[in-house]
mmCIF file of the N, C-alpha and C atoms, coordinates in Angstrom:
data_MODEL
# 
_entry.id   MODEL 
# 
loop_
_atom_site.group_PDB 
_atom_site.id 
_atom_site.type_symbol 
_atom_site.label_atom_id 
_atom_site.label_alt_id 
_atom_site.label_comp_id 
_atom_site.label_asym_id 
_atom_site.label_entity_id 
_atom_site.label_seq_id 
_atom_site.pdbx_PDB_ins_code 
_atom_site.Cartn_x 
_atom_site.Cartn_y 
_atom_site.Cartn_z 
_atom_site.occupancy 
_atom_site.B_iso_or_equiv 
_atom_site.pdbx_formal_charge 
_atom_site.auth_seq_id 
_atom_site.auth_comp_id 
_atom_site.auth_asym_id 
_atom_site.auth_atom_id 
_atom_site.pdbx_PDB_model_num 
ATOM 1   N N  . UNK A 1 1  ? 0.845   -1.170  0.000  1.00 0.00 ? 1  UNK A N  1 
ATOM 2   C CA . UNK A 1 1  ? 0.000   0.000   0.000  1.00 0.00 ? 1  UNK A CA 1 
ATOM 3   C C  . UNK A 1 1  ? 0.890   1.233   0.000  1.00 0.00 ? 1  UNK A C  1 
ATOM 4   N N  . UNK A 1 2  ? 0.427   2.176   -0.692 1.00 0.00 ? 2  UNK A N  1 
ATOM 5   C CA . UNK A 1 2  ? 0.782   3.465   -0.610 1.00 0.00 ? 2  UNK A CA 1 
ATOM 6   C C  . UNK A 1 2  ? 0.768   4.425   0.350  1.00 0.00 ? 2  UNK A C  1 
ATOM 7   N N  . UNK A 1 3  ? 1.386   5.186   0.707  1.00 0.00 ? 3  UNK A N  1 
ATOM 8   C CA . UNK A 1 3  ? 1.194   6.239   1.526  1.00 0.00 ? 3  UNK A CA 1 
ATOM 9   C C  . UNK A 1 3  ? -0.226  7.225   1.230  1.00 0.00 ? 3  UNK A C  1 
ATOM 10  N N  . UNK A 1 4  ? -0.922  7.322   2.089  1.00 0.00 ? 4  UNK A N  1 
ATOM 11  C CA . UNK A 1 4  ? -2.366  8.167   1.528  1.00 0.00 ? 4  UNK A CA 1 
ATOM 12  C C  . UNK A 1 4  ? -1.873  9.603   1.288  1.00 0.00 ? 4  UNK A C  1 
ATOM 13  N N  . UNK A 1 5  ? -2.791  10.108  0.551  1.00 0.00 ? 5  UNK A N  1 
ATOM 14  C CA . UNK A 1 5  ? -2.709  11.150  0.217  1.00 0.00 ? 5  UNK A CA 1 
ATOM 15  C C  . UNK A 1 5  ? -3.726  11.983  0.778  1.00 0.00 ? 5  UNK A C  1 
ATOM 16  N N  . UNK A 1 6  ? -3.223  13.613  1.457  1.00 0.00 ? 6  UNK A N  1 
ATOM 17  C CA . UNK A 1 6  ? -4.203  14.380  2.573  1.00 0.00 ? 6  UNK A CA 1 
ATOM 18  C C  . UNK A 1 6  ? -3.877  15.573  2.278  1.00 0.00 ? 6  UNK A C  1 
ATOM 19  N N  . UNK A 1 7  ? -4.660  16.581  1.922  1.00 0.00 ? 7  UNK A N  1 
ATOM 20  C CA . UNK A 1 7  ? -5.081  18.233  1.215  1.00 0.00 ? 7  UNK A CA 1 
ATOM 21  C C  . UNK A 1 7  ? -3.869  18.451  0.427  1.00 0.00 ? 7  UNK A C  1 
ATOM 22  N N  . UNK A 1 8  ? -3.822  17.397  -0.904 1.00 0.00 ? 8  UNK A N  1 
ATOM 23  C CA . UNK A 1 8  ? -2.829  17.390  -1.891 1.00 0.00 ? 8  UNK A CA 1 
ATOM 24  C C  . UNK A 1 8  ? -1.165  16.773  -1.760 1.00 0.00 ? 8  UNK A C  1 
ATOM 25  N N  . UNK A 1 9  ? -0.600  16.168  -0.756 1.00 0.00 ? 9  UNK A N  1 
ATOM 26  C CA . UNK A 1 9  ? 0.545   16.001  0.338  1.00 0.00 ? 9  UNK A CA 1 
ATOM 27  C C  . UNK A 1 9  ? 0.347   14.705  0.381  1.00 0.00 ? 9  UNK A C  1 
ATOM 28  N N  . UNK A 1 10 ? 1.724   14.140  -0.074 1.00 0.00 ? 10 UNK A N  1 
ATOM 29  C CA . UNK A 1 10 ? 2.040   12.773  0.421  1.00 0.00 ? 10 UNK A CA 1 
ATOM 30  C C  . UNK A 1 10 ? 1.794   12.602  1.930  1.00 0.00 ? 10 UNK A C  1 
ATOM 31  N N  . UNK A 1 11 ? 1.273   11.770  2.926  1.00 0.00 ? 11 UNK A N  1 
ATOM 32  C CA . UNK A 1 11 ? 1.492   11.174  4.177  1.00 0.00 ? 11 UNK A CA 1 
ATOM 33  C C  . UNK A 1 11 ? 2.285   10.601  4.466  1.00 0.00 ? 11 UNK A C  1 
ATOM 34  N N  . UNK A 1 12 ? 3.730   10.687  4.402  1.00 0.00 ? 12 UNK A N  1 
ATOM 35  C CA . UNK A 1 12 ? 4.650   9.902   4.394  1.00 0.00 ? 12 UNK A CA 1 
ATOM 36  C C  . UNK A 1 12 ? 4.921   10.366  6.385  1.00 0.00 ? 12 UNK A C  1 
ATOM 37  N N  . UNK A 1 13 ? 4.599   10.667  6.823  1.00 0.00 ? 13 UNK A N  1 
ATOM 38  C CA . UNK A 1 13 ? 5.218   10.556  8.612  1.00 0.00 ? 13 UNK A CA 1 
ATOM 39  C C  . UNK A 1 13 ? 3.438   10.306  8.983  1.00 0.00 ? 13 UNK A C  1 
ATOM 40  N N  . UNK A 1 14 ? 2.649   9.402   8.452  1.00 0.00 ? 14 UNK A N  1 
ATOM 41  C CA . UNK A 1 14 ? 1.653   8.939   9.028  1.00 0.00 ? 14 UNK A CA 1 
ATOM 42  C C  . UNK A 1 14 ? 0.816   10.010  10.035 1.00 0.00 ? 14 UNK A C  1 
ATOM 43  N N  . UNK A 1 15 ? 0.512   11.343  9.149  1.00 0.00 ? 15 UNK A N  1 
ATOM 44  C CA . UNK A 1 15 ? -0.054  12.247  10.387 1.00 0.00 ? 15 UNK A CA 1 
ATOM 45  C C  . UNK A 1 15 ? -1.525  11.995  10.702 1.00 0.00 ? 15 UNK A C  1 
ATOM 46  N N  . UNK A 1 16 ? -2.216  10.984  9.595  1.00 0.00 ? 16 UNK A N  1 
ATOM 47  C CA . UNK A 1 16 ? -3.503  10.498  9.436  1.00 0.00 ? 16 UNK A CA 1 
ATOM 48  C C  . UNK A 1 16 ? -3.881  9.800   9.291  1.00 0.00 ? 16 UNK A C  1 
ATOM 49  N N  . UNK A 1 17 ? -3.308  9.003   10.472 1.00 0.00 ? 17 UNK A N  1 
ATOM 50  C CA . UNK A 1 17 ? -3.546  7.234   10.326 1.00 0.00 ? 17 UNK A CA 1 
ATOM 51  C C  . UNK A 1 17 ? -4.805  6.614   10.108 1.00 0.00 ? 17 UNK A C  1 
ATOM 52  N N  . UNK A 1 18 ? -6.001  7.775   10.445 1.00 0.00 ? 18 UNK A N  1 
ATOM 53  C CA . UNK A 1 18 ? -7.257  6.887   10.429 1.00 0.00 ? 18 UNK A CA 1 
ATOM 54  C C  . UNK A 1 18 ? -7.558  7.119   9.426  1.00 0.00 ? 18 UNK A C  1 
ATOM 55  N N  . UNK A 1 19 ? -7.301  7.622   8.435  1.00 0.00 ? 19 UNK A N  1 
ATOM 56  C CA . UNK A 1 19 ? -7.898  7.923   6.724  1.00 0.00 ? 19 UNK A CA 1 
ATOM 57  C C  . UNK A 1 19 ? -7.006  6.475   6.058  1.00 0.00 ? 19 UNK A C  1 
ATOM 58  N N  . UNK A 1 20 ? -8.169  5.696   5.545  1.00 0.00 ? 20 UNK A N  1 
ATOM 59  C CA . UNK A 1 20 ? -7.398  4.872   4.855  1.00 0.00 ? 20 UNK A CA 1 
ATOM 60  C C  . UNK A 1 20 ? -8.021  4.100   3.667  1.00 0.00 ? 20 UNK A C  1 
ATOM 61  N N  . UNK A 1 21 ? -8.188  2.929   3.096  1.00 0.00 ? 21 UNK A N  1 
ATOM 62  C CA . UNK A 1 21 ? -8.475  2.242   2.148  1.00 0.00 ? 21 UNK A CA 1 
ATOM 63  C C  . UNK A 1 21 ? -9.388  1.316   2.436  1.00 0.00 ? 21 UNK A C  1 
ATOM 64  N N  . UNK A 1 22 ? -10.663 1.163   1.872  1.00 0.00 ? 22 UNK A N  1 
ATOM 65  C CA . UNK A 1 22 ? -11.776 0.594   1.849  1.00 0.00 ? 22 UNK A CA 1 
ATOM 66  C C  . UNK A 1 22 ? -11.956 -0.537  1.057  1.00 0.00 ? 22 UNK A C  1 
ATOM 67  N N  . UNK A 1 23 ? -11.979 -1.702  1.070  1.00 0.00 ? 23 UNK A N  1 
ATOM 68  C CA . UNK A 1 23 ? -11.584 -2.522  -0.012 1.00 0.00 ? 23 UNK A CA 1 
ATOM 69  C C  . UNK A 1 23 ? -12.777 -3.320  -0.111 1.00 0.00 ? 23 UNK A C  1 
ATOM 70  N N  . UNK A 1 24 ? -13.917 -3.434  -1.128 1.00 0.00 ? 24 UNK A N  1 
ATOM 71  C CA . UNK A 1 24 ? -15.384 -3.854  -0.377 1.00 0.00 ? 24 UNK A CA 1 
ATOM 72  C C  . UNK A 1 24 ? -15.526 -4.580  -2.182 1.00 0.00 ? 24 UNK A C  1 
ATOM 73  N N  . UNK A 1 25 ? -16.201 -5.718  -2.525 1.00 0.00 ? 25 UNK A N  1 
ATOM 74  C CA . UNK A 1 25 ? -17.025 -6.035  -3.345 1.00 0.00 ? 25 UNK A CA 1 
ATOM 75  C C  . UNK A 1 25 ? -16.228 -5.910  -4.854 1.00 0.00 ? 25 UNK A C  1 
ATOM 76  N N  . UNK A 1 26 ? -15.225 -6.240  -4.659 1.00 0.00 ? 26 UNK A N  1 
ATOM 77  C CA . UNK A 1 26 ? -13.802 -5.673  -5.733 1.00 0.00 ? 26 UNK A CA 1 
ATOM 78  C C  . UNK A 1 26 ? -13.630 -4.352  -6.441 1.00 0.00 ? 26 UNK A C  1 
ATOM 79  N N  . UNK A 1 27 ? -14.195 -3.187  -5.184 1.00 0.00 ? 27 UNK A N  1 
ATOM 80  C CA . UNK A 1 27 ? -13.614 -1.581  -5.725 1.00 0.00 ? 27 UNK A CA 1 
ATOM 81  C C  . UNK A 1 27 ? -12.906 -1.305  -4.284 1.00 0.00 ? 27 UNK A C  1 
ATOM 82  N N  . UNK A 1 28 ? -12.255 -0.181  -4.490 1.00 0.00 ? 28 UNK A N  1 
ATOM 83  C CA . UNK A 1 28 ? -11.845 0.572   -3.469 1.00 0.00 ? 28 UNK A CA 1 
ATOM 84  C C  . UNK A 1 28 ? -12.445 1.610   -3.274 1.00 0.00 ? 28 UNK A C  1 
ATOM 85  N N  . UNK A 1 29 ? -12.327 2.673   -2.091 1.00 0.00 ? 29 UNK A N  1 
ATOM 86  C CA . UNK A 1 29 ? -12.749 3.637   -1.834 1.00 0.00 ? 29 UNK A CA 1 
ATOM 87  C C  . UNK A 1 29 ? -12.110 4.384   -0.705 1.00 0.00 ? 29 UNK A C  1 
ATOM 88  N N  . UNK A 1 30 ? -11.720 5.247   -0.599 1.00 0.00 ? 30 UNK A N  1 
ATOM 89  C CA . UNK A 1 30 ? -11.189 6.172   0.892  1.00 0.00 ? 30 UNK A CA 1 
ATOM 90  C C  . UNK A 1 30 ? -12.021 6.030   1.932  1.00 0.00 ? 30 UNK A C  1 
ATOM 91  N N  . UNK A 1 31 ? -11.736 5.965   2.938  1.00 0.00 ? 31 UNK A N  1 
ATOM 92  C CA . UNK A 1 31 ? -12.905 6.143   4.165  1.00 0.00 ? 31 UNK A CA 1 
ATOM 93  C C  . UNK A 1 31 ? -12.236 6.309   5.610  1.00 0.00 ? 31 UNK A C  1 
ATOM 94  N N  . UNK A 1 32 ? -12.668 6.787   6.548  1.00 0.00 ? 32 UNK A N  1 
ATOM 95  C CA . UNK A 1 32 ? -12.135 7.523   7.604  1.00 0.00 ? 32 UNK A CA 1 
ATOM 96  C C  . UNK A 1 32 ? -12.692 6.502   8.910  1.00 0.00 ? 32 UNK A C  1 
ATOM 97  N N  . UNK A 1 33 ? -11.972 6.331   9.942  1.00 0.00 ? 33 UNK A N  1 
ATOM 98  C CA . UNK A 1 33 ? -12.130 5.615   10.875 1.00 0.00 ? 33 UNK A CA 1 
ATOM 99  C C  . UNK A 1 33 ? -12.677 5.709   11.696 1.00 0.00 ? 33 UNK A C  1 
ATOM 100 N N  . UNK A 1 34 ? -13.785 6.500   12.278 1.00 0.00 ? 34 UNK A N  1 
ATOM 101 C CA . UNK A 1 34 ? -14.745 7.372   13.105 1.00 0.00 ? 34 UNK A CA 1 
ATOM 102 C C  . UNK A 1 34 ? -14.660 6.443   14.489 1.00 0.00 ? 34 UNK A C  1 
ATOM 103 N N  . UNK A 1 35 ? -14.676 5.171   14.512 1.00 0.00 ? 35 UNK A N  1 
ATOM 104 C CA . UNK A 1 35 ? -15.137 4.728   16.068 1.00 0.00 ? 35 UNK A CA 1 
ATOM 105 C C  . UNK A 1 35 ? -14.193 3.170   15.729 1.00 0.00 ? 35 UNK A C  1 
ATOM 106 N N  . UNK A 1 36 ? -13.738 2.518   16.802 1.00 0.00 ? 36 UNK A N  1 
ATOM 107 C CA . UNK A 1 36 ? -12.904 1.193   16.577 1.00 0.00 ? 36 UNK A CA 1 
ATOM 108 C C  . UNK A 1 36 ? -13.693 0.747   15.724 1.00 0.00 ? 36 UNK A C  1 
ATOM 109 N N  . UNK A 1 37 ? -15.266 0.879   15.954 1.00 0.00 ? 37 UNK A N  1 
ATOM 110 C CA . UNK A 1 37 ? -16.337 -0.234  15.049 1.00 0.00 ? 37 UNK A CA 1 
ATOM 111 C C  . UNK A 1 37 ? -16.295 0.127   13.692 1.00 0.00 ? 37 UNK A C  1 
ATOM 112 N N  . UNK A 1 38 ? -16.417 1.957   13.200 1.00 0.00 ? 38 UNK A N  1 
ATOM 113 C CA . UNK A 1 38 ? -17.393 2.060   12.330 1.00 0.00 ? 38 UNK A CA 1 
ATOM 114 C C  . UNK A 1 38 ? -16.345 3.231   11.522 1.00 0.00 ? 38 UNK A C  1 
ATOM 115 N N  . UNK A 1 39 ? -16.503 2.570   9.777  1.00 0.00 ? 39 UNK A N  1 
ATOM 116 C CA . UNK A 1 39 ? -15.764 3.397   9.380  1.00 0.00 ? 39 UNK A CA 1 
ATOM 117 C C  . UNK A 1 39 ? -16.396 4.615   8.342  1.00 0.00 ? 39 UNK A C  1 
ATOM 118 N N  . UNK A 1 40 ? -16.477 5.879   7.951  1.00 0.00 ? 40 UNK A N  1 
ATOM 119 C CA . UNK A 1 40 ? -17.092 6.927   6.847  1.00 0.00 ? 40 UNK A CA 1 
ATOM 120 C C  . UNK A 1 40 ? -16.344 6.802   5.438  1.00 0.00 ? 40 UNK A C  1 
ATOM 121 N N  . UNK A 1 41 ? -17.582 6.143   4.697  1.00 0.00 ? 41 UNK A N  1 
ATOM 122 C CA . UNK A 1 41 ? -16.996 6.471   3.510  1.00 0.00 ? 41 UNK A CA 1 
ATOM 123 C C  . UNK A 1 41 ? -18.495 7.150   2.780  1.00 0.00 ? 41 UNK A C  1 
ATOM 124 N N  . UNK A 1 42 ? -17.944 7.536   1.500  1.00 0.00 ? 42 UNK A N  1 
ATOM 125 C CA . UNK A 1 42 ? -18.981 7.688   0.252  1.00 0.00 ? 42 UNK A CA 1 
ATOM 126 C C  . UNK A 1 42 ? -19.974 7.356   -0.031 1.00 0.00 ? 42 UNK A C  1 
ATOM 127 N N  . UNK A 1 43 ? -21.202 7.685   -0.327 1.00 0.00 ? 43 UNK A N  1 
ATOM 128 C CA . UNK A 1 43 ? -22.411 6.584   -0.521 1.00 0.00 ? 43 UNK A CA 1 
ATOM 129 C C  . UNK A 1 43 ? -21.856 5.556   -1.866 1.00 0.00 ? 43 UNK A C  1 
ATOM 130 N N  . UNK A 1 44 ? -21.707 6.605   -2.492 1.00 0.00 ? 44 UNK A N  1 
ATOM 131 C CA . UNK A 1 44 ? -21.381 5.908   -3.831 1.00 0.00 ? 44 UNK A CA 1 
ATOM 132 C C  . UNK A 1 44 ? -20.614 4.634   -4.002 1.00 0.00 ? 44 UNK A C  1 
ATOM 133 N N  . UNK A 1 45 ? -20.379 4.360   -2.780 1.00 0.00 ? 45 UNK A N  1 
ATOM 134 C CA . UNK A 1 45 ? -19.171 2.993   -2.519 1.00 0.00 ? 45 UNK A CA 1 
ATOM 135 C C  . UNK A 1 45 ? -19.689 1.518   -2.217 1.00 0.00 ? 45 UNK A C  1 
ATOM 136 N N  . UNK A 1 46 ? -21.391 1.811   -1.779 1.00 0.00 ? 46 UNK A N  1 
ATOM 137 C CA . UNK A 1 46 ? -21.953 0.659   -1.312 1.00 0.00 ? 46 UNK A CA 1 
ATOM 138 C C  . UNK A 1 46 ? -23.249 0.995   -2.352 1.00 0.00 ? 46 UNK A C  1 
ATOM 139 N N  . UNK A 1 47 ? -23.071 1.185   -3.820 1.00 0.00 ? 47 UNK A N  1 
ATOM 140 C CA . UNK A 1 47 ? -24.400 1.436   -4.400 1.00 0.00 ? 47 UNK A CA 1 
ATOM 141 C C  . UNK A 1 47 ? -24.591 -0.294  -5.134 1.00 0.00 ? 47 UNK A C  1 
ATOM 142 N N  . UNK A 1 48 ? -24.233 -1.144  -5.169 1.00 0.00 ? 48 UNK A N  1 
ATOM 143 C CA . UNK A 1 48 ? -23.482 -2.583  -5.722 1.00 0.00 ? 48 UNK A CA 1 
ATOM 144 C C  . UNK A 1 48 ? -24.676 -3.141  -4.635 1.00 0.00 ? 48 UNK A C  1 
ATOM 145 N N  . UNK A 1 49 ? -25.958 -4.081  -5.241 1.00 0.00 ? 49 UNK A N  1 
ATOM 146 C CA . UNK A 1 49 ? -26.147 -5.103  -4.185 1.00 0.00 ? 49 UNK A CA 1 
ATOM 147 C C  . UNK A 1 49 ? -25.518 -6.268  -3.413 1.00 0.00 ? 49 UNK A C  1 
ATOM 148 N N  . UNK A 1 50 ? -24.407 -6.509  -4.239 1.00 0.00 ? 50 UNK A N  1 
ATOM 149 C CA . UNK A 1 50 ? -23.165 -7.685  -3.766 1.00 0.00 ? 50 UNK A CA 1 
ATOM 150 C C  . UNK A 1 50 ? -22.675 -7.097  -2.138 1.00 0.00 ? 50 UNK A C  1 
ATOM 151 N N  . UNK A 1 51 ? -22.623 -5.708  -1.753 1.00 0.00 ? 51 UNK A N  1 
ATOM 152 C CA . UNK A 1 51 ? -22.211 -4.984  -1.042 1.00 0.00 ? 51 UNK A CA 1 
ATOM 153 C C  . UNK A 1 51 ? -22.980 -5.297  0.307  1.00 0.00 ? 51 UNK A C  1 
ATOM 154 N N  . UNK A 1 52 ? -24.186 -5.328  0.366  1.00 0.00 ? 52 UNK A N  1 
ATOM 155 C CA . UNK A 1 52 ? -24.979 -5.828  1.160  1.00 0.00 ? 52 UNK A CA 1 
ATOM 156 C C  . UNK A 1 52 ? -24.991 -7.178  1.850  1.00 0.00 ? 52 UNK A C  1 
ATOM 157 N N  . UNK A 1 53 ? -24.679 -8.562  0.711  1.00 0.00 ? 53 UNK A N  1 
ATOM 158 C CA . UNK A 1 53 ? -24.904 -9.436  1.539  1.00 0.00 ? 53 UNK A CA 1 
ATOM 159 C C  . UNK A 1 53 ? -23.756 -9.411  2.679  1.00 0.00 ? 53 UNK A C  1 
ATOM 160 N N  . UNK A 1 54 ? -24.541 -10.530 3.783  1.00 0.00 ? 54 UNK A N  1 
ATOM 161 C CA . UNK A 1 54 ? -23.839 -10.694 5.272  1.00 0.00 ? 54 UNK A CA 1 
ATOM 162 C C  . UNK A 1 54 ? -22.130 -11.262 5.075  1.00 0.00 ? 54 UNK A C  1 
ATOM 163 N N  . UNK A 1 55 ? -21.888 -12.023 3.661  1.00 0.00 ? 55 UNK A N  1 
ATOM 164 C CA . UNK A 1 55 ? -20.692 -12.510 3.696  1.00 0.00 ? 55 UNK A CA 1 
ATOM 165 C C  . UNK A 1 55 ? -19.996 -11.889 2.898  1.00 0.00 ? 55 UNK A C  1 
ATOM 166 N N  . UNK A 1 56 ? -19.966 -11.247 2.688  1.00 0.00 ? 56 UNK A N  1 
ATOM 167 C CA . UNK A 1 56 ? -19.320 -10.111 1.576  1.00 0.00 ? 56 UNK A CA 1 
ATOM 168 C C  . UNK A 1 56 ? -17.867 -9.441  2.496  1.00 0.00 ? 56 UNK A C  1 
ATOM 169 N N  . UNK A 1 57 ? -16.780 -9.277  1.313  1.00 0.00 ? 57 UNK A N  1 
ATOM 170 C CA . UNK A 1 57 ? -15.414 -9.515  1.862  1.00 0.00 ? 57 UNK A CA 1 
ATOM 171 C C  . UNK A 1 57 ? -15.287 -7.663  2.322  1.00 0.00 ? 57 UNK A C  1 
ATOM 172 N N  . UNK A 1 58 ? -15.402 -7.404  3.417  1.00 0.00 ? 58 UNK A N  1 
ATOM 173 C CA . UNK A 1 58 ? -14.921 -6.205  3.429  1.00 0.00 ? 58 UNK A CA 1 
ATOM 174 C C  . UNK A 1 58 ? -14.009 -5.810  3.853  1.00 0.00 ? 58 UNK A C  1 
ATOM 175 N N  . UNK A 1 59 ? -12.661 -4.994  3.675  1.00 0.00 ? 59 UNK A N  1 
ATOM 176 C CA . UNK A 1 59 ? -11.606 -4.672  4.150  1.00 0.00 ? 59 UNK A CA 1 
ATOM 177 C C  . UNK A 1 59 ? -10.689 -3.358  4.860  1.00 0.00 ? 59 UNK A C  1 
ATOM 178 N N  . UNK A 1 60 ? -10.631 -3.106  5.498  1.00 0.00 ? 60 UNK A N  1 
ATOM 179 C CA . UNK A 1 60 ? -10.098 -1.685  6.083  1.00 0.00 ? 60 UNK A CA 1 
ATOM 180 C C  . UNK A 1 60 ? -9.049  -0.922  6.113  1.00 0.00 ? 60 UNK A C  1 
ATOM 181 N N  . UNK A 1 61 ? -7.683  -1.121  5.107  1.00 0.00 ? 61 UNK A N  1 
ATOM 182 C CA . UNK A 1 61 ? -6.215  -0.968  5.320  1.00 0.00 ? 61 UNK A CA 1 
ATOM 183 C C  . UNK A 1 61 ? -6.339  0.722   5.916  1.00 0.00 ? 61 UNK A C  1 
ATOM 184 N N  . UNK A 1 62 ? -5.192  0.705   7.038  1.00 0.00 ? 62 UNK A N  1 
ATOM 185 C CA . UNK A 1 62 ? -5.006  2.117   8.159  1.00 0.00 ? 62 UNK A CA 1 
ATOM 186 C C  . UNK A 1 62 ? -3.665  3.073   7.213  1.00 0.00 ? 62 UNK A C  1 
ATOM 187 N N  . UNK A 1 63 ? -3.883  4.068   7.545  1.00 0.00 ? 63 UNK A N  1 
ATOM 188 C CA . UNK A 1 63 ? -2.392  4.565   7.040  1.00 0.00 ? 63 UNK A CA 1 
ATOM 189 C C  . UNK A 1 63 ? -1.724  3.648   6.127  1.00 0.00 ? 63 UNK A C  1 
ATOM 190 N N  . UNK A 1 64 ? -0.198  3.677   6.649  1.00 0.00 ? 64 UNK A N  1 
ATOM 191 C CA . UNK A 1 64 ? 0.728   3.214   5.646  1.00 0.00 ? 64 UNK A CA 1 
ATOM 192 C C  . UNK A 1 64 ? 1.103   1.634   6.189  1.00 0.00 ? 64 UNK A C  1 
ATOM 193 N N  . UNK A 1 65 ? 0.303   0.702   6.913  1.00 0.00 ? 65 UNK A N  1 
ATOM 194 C CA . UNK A 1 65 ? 0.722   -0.407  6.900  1.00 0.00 ? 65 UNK A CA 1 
ATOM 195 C C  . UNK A 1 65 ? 0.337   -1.410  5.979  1.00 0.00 ? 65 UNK A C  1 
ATOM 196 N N  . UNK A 1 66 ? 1.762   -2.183  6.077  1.00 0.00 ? 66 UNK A N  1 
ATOM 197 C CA . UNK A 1 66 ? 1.596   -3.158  4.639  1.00 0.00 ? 66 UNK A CA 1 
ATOM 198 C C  . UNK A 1 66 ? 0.045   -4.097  4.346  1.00 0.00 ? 66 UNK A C  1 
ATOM 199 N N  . UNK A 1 67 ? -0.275  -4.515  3.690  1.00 0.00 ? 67 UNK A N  1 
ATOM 200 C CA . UNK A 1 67 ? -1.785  -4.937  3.196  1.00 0.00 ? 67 UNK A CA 1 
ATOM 201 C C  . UNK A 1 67 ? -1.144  -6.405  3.877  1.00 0.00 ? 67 UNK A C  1 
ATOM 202 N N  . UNK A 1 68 ? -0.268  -6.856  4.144  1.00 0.00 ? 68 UNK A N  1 
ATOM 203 C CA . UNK A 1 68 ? -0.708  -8.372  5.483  1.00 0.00 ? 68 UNK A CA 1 
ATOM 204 C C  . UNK A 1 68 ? -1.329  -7.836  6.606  1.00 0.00 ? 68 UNK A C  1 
ATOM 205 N N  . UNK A 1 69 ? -1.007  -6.736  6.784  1.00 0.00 ? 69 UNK A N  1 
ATOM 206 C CA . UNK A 1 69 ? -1.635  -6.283  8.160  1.00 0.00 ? 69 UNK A CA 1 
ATOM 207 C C  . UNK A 1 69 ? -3.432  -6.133  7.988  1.00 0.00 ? 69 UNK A C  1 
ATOM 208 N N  . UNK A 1 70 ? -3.883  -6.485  7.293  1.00 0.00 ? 70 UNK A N  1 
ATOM 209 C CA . UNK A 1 70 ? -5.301  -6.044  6.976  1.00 0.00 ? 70 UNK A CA 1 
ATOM 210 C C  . UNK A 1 70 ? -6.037  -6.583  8.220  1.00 0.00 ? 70 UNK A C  1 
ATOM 211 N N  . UNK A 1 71 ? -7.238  -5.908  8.443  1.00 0.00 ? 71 UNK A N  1 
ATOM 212 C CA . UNK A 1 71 ? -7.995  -5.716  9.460  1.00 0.00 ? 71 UNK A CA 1 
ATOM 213 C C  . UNK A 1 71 ? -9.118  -5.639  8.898  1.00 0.00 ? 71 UNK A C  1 
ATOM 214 N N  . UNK A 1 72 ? -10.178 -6.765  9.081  1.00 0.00 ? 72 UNK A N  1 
ATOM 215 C CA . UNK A 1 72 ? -11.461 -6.597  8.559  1.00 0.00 ? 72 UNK A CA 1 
ATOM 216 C C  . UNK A 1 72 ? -12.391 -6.476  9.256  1.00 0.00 ? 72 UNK A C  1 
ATOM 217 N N  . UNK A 1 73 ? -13.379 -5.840  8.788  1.00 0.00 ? 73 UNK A N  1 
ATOM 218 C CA . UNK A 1 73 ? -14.421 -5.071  9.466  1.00 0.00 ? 73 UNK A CA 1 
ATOM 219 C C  . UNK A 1 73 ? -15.362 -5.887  8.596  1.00 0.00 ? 73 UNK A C  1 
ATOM 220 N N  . UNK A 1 74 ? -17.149 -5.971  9.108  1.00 0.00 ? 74 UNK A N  1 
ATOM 221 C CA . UNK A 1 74 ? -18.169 -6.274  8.769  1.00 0.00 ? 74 UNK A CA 1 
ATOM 222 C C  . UNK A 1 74 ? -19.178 -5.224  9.123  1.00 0.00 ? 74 UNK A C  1 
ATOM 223 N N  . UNK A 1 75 ? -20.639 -5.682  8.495  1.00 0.00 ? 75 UNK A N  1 
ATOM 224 C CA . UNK A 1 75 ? -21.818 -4.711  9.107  1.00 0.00 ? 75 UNK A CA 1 
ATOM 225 C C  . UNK A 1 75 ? -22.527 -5.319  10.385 1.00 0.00 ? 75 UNK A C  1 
ATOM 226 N N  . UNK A 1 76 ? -22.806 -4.103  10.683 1.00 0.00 ? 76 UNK A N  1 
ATOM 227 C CA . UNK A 1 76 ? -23.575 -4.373  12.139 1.00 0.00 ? 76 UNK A CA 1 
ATOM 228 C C  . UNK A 1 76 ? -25.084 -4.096  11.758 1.00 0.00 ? 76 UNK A C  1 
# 
């Protein structure tokens, strides 16, 4: 994974660790980390009915750690 990008500026010293990569239904999307549980993204990111079902692969990458580190999240 890349270093995110924040008001035009590489993130390279991780000043925004909770802005990160959304990896849902085979698109990506940016989305922000609001609560351990619950993350903000786009509507436009869950417009896909695949997105909905209960087993559907969703993924959360943080800042700049490598994509083994992935951390998955589901719906509540």
């Amino acid at each position: 994974m890349v270093a995110p990008i924040a008001y035009g500026t590489t993130d390279v010293g991780n000043l925004w660790p909770e802005v990160g990569q959304l990896q849902l239904a085979g698109g990506l999307c940016t989305a922000t980390l609001v609560t351990p549980r619950y993350v903000l993204s786009a509507s436009h990111c869950f417009t896909t009915t695949s997105i909905w079902n209960r087993n559907a692969s969703v993924v959360f990458d943080m800042g700049v750690a490598p994509l083994r580190q992935r951390q998955g999240v589901g719906f509540s």
